[in-house]
N, C-alpha and C positions, 0 to 999 in steps of 0.2 A: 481549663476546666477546674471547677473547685473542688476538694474533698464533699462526699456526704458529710455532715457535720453530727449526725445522729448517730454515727459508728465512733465507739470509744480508740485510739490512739493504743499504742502498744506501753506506752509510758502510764497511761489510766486502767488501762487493764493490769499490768504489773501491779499498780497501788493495792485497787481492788483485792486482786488476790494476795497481794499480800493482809489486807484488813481482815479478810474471812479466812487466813490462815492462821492467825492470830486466835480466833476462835477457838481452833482444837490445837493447837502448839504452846500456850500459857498450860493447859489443864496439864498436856503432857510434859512439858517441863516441871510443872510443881510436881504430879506423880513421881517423875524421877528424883527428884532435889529428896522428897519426903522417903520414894526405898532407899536411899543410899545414905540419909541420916536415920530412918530407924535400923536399919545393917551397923552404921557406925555405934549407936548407941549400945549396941554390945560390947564394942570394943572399945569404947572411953572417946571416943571421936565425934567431931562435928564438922559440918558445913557451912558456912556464914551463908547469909541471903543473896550475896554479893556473887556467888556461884549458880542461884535463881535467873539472877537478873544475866548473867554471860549464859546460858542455856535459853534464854528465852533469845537473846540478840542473836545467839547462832540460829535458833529456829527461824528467825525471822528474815535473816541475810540466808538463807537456803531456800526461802519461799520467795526472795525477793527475785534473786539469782537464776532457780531451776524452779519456776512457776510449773513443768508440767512433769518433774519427778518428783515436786517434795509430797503429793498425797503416796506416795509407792512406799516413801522414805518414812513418811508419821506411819504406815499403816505398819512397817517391818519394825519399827521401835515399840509401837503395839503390843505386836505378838511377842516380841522379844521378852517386853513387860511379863506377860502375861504365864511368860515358857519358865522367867524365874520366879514371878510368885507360885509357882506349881513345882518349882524344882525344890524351892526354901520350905513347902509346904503351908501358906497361908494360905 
């Protein structure tokens, strides 16, 4: 018997989700990259871009990896986000 052909493969769904995790995992990656160099810029420090670009590969090898923990994982780096801009007072 042959496969349905109209059902995506576990290797096409992987992709997928990995494309539409890319979606909210670039924004949250720049979010972080930019608290962590406006936090530096008080203190004489920076981040190169190059730090951008390994935060965005790690978000993307975590979606690639654990397709049905990484939204659990964006959503706890979220609030994470969200618990320090309230703690720094922005």
């Amino acid at each position: 018997m042959r496969k349905d052909r109209g059902q995506a493969g576990p290797v096409e769904l992987r992709l997928i989700s990995l494309f539409a995790s890319l979606f909210f995992s670039v924004p949250t990656a720049f979010f972080i990259w930019l608290g962590v160099n406006r936090e530096l810029a008080y203190w004489g420090g920076f981040l190169s871009s190059h730090y951008l670009i390994a935060c965005i590969i790690i978000f993307a090898m975590m979606a690639l990896l654990l397709p049905g923990l990484f939204p659990s994982i964006l959503g706890g780096i979220w609030r994470g986000i969200l618990n320090i801009e309230r703690w720094w007072g922005w």
